[in-house]
Jmol script that loads the backbone (N, CA, C; Angstrom):
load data "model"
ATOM      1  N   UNK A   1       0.842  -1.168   0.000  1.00  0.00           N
ATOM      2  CA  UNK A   1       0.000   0.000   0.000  1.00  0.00           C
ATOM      3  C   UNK A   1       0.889   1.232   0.000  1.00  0.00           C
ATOM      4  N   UNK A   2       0.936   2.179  -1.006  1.00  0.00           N
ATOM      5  CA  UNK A   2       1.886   2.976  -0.830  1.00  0.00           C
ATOM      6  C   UNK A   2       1.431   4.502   0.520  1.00  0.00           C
ATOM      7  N   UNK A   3       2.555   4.692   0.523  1.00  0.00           N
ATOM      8  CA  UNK A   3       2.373   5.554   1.788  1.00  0.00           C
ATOM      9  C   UNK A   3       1.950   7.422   1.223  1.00  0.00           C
ATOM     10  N   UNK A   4       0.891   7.830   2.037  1.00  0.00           N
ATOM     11  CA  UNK A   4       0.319   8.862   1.813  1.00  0.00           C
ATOM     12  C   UNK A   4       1.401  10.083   2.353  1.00  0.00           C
ATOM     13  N   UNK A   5       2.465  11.103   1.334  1.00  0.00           N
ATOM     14  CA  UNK A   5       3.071  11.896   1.938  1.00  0.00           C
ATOM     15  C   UNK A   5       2.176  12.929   2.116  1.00  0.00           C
ATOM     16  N   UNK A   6       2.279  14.041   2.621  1.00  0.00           N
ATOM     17  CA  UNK A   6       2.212  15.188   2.645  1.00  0.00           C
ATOM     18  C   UNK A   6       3.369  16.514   1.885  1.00  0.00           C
ATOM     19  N   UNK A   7       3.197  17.397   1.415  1.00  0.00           N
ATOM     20  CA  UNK A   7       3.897  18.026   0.876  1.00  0.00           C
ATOM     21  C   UNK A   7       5.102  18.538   1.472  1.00  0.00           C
ATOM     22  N   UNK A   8       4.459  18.953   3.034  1.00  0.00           N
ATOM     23  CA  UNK A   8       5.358  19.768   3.357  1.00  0.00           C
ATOM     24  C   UNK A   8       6.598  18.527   3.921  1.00  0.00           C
ATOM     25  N   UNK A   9       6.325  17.627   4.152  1.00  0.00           N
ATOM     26  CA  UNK A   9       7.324  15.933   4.070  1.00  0.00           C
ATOM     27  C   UNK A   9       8.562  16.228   3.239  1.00  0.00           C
ATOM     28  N   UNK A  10       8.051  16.347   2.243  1.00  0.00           N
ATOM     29  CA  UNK A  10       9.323  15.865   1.522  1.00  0.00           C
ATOM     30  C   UNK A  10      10.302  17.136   1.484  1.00  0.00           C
ATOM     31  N   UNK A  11      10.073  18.483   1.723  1.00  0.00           N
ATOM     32  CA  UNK A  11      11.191  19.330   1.741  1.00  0.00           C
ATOM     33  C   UNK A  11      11.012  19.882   2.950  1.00  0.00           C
ATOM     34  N   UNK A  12      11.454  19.182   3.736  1.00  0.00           N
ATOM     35  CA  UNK A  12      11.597  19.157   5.686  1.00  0.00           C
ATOM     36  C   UNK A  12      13.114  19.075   5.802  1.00  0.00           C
ATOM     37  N   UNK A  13      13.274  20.356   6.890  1.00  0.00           N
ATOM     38  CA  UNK A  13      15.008  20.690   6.636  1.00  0.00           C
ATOM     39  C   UNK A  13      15.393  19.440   7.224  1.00  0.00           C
ATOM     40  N   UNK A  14      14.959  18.711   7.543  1.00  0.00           N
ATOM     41  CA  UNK A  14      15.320  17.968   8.963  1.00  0.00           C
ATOM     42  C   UNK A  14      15.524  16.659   8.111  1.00  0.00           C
ATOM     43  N   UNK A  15      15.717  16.715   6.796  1.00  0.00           N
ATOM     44  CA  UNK A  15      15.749  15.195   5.623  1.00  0.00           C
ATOM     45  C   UNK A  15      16.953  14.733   6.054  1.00  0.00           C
ATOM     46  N   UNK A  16      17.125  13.227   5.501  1.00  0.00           N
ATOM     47  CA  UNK A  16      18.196  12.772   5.535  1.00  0.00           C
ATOM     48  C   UNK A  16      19.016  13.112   4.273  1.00  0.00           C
ATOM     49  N   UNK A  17      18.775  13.813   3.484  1.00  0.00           N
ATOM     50  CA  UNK A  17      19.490  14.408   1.977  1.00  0.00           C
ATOM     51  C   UNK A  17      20.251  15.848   2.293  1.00  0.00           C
ATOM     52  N   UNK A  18      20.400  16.316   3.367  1.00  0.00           N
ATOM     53  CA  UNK A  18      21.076  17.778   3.155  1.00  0.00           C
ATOM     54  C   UNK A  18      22.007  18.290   2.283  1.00  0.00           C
ATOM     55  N   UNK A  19      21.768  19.163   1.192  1.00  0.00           N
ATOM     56  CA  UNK A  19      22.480  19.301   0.530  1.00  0.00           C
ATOM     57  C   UNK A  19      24.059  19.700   1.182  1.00  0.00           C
ATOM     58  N   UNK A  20      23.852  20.269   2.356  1.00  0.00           N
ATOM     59  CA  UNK A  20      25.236  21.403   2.543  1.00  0.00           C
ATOM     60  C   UNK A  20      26.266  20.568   3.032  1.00  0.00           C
ATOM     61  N   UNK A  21      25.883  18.954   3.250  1.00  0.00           N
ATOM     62  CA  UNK A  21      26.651  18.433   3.964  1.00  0.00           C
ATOM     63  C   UNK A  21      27.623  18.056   3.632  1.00  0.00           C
ATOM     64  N   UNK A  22      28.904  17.666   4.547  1.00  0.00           N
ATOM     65  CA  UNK A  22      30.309  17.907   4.244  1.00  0.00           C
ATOM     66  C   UNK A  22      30.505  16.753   3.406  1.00  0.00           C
ATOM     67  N   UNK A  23      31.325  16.008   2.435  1.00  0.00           N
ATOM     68  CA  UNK A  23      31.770  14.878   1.980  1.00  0.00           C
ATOM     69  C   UNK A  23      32.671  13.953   2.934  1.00  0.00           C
ATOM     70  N   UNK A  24      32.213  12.740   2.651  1.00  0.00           N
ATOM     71  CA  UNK A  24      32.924  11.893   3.289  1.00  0.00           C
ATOM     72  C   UNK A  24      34.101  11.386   3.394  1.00  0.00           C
ATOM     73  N   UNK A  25      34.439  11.370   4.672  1.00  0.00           N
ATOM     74  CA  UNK A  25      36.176  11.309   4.774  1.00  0.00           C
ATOM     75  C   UNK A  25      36.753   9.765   4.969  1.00  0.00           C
ATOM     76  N   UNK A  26      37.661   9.622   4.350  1.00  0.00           N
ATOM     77  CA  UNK A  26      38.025   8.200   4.550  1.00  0.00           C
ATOM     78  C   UNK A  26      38.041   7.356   3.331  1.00  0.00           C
ATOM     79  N   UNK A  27      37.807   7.754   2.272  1.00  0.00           N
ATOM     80  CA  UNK A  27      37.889   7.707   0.526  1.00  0.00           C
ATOM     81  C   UNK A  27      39.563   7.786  -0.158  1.00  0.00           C
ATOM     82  N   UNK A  28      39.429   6.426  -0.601  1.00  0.00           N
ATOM     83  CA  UNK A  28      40.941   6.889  -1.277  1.00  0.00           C
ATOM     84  C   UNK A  28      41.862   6.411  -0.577  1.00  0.00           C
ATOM     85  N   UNK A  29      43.083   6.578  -1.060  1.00  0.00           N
ATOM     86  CA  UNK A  29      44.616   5.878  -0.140  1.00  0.00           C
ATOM     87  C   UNK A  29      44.557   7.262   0.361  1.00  0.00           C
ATOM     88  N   UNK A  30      44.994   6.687   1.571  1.00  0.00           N
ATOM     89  CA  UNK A  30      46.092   8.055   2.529  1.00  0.00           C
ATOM     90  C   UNK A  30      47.214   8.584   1.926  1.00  0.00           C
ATOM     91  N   UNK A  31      46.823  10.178   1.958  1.00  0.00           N
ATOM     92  CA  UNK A  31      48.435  10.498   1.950  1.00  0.00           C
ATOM     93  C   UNK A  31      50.062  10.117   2.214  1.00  0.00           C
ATOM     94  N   UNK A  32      50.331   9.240   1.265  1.00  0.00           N
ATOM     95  CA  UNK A  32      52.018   8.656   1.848  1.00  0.00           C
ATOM     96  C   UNK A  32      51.701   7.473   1.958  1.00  0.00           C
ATOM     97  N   UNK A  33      50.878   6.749   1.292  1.00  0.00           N
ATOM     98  CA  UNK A  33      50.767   5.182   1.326  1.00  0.00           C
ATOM     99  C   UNK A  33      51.409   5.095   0.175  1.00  0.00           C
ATOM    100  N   UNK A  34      51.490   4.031  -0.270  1.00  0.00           N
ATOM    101  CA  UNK A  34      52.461   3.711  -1.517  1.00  0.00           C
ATOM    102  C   UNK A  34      51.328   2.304  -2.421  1.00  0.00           C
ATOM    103  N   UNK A  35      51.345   2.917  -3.537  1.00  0.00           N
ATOM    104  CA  UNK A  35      50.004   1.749  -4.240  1.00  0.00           C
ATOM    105  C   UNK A  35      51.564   0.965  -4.802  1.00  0.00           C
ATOM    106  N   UNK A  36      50.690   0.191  -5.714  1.00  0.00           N
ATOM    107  CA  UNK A  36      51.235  -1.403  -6.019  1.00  0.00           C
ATOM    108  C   UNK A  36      52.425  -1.569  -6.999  1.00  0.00           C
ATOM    109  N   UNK A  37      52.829  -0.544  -7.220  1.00  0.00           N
ATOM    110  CA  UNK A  37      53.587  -0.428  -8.619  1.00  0.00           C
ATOM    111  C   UNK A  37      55.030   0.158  -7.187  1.00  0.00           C
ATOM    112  N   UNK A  38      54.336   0.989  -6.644  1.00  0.00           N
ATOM    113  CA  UNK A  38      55.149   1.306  -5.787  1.00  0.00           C
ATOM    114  C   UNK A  38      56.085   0.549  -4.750  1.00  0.00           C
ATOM    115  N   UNK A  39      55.304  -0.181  -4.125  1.00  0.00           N
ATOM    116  CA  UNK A  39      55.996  -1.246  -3.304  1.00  0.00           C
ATOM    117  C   UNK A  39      56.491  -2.090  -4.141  1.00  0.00           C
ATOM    118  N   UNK A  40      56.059  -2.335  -5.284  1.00  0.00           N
ATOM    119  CA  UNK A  40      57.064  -3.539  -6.302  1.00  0.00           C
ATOM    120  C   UNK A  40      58.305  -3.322  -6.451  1.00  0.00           C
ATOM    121  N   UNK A  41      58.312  -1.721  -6.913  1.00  0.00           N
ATOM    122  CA  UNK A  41      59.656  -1.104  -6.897  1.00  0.00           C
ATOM    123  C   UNK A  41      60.706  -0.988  -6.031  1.00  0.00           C
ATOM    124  N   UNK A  42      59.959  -0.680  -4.434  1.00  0.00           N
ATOM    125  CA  UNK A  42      61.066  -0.855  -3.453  1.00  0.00           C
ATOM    126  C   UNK A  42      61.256  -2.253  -3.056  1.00  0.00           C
ATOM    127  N   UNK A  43      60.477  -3.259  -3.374  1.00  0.00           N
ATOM    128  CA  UNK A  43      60.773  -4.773  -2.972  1.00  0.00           C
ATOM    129  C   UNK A  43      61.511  -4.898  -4.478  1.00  0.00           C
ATOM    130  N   UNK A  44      61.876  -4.778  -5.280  1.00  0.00           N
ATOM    131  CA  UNK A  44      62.614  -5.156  -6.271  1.00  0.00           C
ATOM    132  C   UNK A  44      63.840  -4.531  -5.582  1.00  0.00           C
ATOM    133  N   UNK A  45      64.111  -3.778  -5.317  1.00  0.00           N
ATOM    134  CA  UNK A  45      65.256  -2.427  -5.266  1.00  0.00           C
ATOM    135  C   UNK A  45      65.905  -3.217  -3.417  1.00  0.00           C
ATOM    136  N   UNK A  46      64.932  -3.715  -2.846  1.00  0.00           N
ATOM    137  CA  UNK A  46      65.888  -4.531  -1.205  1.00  0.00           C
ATOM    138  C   UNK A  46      65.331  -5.724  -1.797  1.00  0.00           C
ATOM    139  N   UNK A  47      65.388  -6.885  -2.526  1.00  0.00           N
ATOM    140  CA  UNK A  47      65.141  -7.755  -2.426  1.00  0.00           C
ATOM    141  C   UNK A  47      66.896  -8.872  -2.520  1.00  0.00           C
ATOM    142  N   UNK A  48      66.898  -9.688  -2.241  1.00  0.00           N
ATOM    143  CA  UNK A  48      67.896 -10.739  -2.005  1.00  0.00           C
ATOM    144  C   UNK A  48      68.978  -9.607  -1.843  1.00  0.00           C
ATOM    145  N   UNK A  49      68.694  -8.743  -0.234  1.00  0.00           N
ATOM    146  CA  UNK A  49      69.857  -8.573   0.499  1.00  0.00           C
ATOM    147  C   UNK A  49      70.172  -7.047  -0.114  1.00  0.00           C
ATOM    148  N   UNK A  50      69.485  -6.743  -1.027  1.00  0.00           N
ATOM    149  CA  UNK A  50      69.983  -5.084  -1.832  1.00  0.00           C
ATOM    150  C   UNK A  50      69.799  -4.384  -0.624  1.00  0.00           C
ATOM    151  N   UNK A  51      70.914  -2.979  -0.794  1.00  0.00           N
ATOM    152  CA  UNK A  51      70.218  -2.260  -0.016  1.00  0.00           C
ATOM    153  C   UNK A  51      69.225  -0.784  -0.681  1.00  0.00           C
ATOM    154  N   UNK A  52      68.403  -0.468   0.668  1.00  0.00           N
ATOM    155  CA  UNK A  52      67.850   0.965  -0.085  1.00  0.00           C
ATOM    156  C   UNK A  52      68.729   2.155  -0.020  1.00  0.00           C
ATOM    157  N   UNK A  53      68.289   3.263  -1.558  1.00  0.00           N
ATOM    158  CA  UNK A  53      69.127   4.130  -1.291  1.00  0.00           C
ATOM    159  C   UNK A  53      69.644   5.026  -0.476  1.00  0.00           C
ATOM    160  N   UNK A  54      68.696   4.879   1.197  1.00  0.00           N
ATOM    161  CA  UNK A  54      69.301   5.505   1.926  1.00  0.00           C
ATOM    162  C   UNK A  54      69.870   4.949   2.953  1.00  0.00           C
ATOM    163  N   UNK A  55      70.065   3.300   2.906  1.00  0.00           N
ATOM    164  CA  UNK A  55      71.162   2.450   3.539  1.00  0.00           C
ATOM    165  C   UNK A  55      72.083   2.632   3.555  1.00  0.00           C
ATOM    166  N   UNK A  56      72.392   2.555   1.628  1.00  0.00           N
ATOM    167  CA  UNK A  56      73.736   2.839   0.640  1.00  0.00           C
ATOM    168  C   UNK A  56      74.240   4.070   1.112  1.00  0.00           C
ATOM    169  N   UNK A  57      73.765   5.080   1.696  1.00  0.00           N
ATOM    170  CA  UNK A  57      74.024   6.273   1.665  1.00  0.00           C
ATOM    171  C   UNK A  57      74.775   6.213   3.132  1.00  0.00           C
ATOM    172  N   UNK A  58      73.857   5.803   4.140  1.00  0.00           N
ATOM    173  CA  UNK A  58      74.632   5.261   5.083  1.00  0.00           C
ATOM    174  C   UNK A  58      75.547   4.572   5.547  1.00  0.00           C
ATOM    175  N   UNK A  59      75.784   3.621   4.324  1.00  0.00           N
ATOM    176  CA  UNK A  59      77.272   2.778   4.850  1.00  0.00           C
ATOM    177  C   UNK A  59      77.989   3.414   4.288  1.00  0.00           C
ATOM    178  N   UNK A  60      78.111   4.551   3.347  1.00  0.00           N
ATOM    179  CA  UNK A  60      79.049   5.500   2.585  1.00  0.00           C
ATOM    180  C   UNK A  60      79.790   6.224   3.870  1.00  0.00           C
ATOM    181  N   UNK A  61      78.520   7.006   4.239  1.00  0.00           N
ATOM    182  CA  UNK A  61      79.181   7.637   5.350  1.00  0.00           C
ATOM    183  C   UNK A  61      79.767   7.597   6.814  1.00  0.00           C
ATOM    184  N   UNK A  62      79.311   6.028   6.938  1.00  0.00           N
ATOM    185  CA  UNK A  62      79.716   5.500   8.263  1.00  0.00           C
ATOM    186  C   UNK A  62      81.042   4.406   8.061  1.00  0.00           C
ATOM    187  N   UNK A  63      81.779   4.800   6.806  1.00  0.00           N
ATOM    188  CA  UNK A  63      82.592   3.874   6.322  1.00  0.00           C
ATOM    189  C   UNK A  63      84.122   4.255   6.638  1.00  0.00           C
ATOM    190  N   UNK A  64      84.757   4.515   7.349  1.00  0.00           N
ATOM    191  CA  UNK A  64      86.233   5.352   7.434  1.00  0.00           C
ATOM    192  C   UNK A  64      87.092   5.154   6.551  1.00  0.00           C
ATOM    193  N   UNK A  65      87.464   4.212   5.772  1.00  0.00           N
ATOM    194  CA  UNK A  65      88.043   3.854   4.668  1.00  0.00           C
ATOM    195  C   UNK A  65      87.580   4.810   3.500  1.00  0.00           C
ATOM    196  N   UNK A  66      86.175   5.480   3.561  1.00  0.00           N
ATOM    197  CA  UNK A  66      86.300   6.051   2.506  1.00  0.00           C
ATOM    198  C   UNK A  66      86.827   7.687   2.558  1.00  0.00           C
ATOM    199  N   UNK A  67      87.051   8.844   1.318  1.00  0.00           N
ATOM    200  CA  UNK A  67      86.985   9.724   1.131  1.00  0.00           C
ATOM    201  C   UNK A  67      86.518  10.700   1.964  1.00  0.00           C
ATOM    202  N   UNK A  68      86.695  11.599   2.453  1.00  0.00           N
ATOM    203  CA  UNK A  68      85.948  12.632   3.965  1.00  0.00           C
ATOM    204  C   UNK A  68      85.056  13.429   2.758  1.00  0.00           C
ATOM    205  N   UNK A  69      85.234  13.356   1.962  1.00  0.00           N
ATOM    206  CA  UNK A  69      84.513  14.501   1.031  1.00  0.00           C
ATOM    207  C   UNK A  69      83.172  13.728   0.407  1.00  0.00           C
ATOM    208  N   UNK A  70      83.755  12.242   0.305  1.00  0.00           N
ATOM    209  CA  UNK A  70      82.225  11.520  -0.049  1.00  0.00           C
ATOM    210  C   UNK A  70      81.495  11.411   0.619  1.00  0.00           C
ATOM    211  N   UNK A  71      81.867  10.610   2.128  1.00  0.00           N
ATOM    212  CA  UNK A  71      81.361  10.818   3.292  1.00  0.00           C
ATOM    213  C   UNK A  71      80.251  12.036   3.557  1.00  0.00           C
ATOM    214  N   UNK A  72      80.787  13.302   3.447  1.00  0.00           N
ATOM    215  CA  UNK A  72      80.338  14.593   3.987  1.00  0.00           C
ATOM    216  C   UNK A  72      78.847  14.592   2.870  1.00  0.00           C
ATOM    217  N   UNK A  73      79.116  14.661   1.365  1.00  0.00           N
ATOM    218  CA  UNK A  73      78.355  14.390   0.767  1.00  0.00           C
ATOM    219  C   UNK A  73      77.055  13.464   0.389  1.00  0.00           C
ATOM    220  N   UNK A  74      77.140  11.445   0.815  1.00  0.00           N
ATOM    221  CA  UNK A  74      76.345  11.252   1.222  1.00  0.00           C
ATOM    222  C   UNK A  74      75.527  11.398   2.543  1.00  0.00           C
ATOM    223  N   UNK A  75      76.387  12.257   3.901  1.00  0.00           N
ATOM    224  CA  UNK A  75      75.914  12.295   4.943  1.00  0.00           C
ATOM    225  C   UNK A  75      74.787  13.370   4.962  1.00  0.00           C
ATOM    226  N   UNK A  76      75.479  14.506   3.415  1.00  0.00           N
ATOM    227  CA  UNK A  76      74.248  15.445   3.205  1.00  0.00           C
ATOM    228  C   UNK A  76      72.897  14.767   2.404  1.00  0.00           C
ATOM    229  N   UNK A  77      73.120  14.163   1.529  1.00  0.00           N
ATOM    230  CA  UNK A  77      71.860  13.965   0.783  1.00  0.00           C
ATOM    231  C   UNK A  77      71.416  12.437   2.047  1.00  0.00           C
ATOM    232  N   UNK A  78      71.590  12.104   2.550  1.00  0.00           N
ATOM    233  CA  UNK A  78      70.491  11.317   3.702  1.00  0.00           C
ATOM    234  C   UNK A  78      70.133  11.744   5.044  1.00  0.00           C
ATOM    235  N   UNK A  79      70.940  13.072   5.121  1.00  0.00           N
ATOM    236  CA  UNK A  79      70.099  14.120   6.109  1.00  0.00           C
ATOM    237  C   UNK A  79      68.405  13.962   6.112  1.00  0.00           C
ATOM    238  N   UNK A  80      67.992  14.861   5.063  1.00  0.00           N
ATOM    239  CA  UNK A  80      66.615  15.413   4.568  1.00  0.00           C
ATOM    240  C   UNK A  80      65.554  13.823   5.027  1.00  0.00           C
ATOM    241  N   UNK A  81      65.893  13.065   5.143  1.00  0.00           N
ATOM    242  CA  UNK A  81      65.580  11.374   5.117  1.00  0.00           C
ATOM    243  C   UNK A  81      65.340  11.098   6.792  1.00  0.00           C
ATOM    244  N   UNK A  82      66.531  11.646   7.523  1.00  0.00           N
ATOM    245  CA  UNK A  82      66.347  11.049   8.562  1.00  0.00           C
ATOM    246  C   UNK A  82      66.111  12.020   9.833  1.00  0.00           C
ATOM    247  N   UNK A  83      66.291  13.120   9.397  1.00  0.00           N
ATOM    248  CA  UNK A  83      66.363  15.184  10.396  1.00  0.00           C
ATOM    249  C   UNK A  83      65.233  15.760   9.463  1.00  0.00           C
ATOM    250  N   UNK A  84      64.308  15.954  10.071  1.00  0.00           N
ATOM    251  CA  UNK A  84      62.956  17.162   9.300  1.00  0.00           C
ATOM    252  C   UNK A  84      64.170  18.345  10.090  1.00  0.00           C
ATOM    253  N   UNK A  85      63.605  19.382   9.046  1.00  0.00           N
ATOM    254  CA  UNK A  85      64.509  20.914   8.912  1.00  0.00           C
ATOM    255  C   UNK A  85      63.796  21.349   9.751  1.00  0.00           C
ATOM    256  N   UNK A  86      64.801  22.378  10.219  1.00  0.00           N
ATOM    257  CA  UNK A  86      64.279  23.287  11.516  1.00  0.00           C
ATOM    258  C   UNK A  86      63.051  24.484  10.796  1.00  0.00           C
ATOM    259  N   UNK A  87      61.980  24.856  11.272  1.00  0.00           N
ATOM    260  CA  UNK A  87      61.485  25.655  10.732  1.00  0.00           C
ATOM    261  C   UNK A  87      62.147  27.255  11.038  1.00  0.00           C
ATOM    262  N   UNK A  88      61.955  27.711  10.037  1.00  0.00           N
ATOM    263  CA  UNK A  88      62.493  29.712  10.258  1.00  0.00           C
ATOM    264  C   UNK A  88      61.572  30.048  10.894  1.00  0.00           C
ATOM    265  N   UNK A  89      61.753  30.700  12.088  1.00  0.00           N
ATOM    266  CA  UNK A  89      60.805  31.722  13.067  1.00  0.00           C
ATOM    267  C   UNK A  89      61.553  32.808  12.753  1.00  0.00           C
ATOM    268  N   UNK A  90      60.516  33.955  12.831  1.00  0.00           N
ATOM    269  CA  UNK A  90      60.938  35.092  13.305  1.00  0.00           C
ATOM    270  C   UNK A  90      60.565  35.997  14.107  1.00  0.00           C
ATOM    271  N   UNK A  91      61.642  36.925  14.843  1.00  0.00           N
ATOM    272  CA  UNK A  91      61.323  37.455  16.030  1.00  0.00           C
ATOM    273  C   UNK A  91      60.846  38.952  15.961  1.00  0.00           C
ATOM    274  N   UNK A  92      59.781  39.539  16.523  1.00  0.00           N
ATOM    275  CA  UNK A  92      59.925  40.736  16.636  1.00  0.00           C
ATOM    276  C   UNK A  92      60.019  41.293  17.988  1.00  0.00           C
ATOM    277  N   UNK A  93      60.843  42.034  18.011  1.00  0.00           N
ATOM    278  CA  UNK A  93      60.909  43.058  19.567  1.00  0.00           C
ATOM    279  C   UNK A  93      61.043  44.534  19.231  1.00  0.00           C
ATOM    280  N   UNK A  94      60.906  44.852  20.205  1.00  0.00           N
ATOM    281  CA  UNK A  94      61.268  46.449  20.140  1.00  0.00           C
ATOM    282  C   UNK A  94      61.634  46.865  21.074  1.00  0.00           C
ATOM    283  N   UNK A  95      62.913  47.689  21.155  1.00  0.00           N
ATOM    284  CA  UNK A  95      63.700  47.996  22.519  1.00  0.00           C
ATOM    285  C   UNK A  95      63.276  49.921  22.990  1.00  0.00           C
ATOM    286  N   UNK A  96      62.999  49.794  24.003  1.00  0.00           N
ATOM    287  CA  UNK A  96      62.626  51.394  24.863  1.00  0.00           C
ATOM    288  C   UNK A  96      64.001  51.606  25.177  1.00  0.00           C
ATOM    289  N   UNK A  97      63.910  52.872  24.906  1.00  0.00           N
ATOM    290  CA  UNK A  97      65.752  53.073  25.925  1.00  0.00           C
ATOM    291  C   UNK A  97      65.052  53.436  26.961  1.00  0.00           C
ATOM    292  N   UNK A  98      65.235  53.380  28.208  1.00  0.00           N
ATOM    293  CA  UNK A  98      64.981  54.054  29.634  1.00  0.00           C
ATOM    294  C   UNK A  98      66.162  54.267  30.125  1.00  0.00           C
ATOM    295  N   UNK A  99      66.571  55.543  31.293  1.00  0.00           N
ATOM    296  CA  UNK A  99      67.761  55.691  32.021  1.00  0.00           C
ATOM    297  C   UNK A  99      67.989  54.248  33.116  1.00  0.00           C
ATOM    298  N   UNK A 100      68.866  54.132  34.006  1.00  0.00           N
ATOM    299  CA  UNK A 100      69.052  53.533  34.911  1.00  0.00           C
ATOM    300  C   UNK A 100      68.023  53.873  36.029  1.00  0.00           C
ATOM    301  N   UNK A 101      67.807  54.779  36.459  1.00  0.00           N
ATOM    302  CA  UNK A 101      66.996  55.140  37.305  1.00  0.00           C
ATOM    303  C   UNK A 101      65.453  54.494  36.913  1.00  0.00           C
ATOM    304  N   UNK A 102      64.904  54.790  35.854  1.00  0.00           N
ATOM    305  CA  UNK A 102      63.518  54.422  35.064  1.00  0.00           C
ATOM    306  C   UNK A 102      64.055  52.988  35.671  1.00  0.00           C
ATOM    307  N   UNK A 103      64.655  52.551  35.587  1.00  0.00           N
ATOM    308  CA  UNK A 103      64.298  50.676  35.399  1.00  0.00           C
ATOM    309  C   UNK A 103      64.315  50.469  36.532  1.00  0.00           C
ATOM    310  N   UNK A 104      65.562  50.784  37.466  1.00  0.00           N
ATOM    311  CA  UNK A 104      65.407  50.484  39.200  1.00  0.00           C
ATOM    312  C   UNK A 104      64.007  51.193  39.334  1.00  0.00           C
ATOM    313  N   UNK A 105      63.739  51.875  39.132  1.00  0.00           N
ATOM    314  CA  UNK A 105      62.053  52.206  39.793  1.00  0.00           C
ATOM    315  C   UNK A 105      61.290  51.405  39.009  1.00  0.00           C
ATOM    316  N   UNK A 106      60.762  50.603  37.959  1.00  0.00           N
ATOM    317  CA  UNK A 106      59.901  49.757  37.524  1.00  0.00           C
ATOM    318  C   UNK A 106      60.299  48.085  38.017  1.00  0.00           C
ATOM    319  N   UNK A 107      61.677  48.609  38.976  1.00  0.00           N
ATOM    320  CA  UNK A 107      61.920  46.895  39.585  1.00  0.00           C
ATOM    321  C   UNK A 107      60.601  46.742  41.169  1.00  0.00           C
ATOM    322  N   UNK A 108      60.456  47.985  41.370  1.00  0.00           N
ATOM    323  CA  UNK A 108      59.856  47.969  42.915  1.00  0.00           C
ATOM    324  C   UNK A 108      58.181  47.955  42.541  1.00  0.00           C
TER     325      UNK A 108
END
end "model"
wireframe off; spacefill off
backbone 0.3
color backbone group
């Protein structure tokens, strides 16, 4: 038996259809997941014992036998890998001159 609406029913703010409503979250790979082509690549790239390029980079520089200049060089490019950069702040101040006297009296 179909059901008898009323008019004012069907455009009742109170619907389960709201237009304004936000989209749903949780759709999609996460940011920084790695799809399938991806992980093939790094399991090809360490597989039977390889290392990754920022292993390689590491036994470069933890190697004493080698070069101080290669060293210094892979120790830079596997920085960024293993140290997030300091962020730039900046400061503002502004200096009052006051006499000596002005300041011993704003100590009391």
């Amino acid at each position: 038996m179909p059901r008898d609406y009323d008019d004012d029913d069907r455009y009742d703010d109170d619907s389960e259809h709201d237009i304004d409503e936000p989209a749903k979250r949780g759709r999609g790979r996460p940011k920084g997941s790695f799809n399938k082509s991806s992980k093939a690549q790094i399991e090809s790239v360490t597989a039977n014992g390889g290392l990754s390029p920022l292993e390689y980079l590491a036994s470069i520089y933890q190697n004493g036998g080698e070069d101080i200049r290669h060293r210094i060089d892979a120790a830079k490019a596997a920085a960024p890998y293993v140290h997030a950069r300091l962020a730039s702040t900046e400061i503002k101040a502004s200096v009052k001159e006051i006499t000596q006297e002005e300041w011993l009296a704003n100590l009391n």
